[in-house]
N, CA and C atoms as a LAMMPS dump frame, in Angstrom:
ITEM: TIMESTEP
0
ITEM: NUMBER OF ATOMS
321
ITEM: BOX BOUNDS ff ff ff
-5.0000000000000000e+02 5.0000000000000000e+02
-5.0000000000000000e+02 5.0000000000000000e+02
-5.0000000000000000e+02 5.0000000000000000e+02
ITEM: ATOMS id mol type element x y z
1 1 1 N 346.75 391.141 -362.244
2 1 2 C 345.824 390.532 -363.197
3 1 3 C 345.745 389.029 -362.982
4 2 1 N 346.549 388.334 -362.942
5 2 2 C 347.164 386.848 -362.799
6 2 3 C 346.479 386.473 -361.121
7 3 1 N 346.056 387.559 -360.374
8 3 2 C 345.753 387.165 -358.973
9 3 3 C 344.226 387.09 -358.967
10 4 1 N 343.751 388.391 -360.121
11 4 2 C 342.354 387.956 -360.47
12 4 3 C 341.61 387.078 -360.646
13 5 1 N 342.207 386.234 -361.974
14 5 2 C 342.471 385.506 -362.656
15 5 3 C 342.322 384.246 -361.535
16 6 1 N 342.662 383.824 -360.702
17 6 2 C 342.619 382.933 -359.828
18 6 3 C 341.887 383.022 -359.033
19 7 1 N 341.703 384.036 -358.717
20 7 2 C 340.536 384.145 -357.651
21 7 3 C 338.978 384.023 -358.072
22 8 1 N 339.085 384.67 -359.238
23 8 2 C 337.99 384.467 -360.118
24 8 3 C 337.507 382.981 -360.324
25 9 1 N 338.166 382.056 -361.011
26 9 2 C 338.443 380.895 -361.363
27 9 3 C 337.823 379.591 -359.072
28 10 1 N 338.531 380.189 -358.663
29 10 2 C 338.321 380.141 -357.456
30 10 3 C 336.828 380.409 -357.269
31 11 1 N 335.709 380.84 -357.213
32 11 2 C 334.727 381.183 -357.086
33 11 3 C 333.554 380.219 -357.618
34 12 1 N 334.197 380.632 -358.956
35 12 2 C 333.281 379.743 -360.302
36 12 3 C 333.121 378.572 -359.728
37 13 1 N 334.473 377.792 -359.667
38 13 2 C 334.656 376.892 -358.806
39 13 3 C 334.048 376.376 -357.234
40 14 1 N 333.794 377.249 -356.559
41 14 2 C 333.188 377.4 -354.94
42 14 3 C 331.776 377.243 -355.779
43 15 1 N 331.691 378.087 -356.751
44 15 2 C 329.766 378.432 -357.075
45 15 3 C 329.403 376.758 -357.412
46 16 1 N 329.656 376.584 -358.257
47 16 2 C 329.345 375.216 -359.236
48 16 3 C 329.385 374.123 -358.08
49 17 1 N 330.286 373.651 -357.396
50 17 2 C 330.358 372.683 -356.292
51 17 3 C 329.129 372.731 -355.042
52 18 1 N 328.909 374.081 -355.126
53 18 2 C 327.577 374.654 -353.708
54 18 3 C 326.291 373.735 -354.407
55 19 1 N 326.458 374.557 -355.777
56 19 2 C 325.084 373.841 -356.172
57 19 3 C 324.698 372.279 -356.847
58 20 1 N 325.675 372.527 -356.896
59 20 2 C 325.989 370.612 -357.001
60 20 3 C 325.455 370.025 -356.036
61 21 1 N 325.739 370.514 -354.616
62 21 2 C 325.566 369.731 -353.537
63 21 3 C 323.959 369.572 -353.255
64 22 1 N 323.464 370.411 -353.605
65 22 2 C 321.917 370.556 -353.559
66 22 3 C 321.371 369.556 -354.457
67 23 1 N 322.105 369.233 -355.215
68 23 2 C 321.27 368.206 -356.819
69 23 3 C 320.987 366.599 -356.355
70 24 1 N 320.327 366.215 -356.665
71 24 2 C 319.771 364.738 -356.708
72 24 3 C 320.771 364.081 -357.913
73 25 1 N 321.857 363.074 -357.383
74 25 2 C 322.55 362.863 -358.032
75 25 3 C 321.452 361.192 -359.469
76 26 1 N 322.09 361.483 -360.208
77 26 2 C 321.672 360.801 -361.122
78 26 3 C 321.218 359.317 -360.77
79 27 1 N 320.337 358.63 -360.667
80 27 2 C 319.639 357.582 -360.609
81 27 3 C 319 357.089 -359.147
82 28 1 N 319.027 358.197 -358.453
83 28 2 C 318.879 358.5 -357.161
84 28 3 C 317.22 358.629 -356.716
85 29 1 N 317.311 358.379 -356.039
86 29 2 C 315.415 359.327 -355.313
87 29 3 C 315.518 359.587 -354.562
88 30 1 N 314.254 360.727 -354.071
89 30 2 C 314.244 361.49 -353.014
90 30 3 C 312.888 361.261 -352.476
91 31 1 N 313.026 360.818 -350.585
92 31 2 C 311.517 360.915 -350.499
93 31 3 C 311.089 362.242 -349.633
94 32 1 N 309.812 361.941 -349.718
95 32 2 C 309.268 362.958 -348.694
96 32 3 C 308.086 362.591 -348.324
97 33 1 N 308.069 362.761 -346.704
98 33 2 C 306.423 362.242 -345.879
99 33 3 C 305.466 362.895 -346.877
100 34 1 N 304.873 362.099 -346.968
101 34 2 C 303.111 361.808 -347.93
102 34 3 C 302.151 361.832 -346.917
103 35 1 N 302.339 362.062 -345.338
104 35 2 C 300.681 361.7 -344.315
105 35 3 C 300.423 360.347 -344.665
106 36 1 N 299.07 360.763 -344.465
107 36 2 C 298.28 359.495 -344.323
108 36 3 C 298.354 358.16 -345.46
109 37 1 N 298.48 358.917 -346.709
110 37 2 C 298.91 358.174 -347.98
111 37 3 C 299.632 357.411 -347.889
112 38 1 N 301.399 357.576 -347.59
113 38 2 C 302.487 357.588 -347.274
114 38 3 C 303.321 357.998 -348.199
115 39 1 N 304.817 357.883 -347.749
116 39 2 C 305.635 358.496 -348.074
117 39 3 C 305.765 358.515 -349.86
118 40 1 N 306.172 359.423 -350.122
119 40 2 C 306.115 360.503 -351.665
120 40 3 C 307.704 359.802 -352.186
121 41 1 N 307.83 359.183 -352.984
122 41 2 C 308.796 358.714 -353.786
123 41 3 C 308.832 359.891 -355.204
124 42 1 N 310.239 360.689 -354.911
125 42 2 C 310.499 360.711 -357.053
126 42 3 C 311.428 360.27 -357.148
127 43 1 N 311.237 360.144 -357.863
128 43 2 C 312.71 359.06 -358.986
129 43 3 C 313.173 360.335 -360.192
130 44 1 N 314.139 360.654 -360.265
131 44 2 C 314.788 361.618 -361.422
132 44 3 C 315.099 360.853 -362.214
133 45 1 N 315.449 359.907 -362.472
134 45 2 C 315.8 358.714 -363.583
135 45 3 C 314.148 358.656 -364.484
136 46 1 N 313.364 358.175 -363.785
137 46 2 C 311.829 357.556 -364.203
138 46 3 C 311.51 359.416 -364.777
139 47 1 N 311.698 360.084 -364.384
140 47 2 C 311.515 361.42 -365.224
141 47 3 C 312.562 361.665 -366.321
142 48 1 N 313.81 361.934 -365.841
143 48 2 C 314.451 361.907 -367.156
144 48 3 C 314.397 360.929 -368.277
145 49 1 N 314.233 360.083 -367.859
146 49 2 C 313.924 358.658 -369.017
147 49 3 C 312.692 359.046 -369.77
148 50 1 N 311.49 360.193 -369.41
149 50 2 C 310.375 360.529 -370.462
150 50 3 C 311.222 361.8 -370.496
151 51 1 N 312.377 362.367 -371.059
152 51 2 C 312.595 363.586 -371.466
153 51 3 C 312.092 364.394 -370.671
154 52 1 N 312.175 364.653 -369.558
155 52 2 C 312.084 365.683 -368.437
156 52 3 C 313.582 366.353 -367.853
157 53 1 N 313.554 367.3 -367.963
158 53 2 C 314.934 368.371 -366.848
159 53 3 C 314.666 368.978 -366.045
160 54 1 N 315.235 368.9 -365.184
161 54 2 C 315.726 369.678 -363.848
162 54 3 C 315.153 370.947 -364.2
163 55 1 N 315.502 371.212 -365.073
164 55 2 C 314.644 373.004 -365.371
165 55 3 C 313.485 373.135 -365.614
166 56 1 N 312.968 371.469 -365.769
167 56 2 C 311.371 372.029 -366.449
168 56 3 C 310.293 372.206 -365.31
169 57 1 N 311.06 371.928 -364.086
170 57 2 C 310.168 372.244 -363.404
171 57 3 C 310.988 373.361 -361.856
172 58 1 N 312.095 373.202 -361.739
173 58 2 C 312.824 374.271 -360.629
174 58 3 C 313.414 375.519 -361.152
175 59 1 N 313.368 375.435 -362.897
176 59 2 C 313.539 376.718 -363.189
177 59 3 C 312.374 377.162 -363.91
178 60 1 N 310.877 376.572 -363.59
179 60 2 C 309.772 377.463 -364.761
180 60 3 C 309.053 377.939 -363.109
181 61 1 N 309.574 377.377 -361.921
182 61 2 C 308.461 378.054 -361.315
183 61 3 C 307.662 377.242 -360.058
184 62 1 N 307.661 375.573 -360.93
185 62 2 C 306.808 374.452 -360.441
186 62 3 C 307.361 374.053 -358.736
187 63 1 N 308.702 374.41 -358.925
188 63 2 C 309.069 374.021 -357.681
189 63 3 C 310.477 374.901 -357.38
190 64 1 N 310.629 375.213 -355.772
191 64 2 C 312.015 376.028 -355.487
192 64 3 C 313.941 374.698 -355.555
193 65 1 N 314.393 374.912 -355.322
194 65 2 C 315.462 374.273 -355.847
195 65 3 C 316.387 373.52 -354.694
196 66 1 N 315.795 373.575 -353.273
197 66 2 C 316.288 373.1 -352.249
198 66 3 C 314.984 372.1 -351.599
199 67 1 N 315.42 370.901 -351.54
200 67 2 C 314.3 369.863 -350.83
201 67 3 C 313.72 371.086 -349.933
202 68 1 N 311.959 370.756 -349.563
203 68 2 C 311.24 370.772 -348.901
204 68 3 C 311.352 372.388 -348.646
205 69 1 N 311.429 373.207 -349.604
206 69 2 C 311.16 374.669 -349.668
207 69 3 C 310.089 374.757 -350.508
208 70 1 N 309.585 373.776 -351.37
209 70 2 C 308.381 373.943 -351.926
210 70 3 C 307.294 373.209 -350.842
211 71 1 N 306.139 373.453 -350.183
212 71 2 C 305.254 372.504 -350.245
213 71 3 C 303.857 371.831 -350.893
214 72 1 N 303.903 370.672 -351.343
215 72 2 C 303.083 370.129 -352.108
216 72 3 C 302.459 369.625 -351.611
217 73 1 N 300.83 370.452 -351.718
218 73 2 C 299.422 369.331 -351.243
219 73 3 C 298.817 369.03 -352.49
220 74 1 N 298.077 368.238 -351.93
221 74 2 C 296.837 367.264 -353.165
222 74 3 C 296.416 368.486 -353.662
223 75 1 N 295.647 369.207 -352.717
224 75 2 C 294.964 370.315 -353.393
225 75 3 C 295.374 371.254 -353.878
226 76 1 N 296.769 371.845 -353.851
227 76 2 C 297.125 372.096 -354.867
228 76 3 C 297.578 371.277 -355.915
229 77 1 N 298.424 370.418 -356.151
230 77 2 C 298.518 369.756 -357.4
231 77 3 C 296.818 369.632 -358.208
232 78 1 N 296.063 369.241 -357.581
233 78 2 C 295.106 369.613 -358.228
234 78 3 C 294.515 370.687 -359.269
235 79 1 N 295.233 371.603 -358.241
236 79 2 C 294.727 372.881 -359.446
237 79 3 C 296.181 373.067 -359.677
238 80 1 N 297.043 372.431 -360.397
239 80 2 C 298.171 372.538 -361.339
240 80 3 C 299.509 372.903 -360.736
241 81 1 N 299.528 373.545 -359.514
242 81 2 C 300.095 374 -358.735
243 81 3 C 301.66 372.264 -358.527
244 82 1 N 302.727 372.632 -358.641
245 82 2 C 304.029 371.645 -358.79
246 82 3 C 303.846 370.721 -359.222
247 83 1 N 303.481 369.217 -358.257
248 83 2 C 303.504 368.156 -359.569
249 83 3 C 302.602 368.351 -360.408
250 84 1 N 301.387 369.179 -360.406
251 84 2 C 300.143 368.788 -361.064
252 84 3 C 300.271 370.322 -361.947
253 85 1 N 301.505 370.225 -362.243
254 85 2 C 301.848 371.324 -363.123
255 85 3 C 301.889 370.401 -364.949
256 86 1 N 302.176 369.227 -364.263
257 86 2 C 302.513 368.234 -365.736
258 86 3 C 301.578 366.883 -365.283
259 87 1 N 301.508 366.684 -364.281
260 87 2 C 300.446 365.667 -363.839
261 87 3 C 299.105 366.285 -364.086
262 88 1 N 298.444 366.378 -364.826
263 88 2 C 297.404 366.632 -365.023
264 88 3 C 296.119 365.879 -366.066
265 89 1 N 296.887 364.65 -366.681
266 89 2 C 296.28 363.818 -367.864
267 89 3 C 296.057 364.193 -368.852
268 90 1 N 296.879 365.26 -369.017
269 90 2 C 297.074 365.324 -370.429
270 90 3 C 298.943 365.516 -370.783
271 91 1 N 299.472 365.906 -369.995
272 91 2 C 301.423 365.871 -370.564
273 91 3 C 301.916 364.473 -369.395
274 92 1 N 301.251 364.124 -368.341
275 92 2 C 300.955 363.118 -367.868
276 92 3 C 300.118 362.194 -366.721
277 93 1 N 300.446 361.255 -366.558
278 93 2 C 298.865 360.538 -365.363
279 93 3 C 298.753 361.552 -364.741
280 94 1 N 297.432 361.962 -364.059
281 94 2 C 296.72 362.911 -363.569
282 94 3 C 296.671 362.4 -362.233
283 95 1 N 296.966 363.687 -360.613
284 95 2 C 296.963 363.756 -359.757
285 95 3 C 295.675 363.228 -359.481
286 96 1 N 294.724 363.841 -360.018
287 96 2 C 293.298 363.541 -359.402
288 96 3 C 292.687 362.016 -359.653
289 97 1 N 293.104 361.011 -360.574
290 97 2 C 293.141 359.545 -360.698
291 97 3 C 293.371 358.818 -359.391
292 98 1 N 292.385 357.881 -359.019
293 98 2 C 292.735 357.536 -357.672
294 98 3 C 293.577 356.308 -357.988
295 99 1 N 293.191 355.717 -359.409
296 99 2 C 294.567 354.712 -359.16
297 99 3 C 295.675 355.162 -359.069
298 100 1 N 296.172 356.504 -359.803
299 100 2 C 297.561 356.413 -359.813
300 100 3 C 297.997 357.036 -358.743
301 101 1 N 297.443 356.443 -357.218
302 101 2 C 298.027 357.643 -356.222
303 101 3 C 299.309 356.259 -355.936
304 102 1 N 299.443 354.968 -356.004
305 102 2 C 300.524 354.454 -355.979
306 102 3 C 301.809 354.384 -356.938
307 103 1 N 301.625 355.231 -357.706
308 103 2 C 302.75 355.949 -358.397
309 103 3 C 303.719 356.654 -357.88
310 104 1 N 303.01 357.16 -356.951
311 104 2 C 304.003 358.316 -356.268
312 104 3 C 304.172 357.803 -354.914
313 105 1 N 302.734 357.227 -354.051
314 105 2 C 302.547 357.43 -352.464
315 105 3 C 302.87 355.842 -352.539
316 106 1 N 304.153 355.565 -351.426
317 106 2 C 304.352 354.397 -351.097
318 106 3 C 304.33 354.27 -349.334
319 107 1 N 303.455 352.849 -349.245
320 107 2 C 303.309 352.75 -348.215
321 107 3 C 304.186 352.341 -347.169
């Protein structure tokens, strides 16, 4: 029982650390090539700071949970599809706004 018990504990342990490693540690960003635009800045801070989580968008769907297993075009965000799941101008600035493409796309 006592060997269970450890091994078990052992696991939980292995599990929690795996997926840790995948996470964008707190005040951090992540980029990703943008093309022609340029490169795609998020900031998890500048989201969590408007009450946003990690779940509201890698566990409803909006996006998969390992960099660059989702891919995001204009045209989809457009039609709602990951960022433009909440980028939309109304829960916030809207993908399709041409000013706010320097929000995200840095040159």
């Amino acid at each position: 029982m006592k060997k269970f018990f450890v091994l078990a504990i052992v696991v939980v342990v292995s599990f929690v650390l795996a997926v840790s490693a995948f996470a964008v540690p707190a005040g951090k960003t992540v980029e990703y090539a943008g093309g022609a635009a340029g490169k795609v800045v998020f900031d998890g801070k500048a989201h969590a700071d408007k009450g946003a989580k990690c779940a509201d968008c890698h566990q409803s769907g909006l996006f998969k949970m390992k960099k660059g297993e989702t891919k995001a075009t204009m045209k989809d965000m457009e039609a709602g599809k990951s960022c433009g799941g909440c980028h939309n101008g109304t829960k916030a600035f809207s993908v399709k706004e041409a000013a706010a493409c320097g929000k995200c796309h840095k040159k």
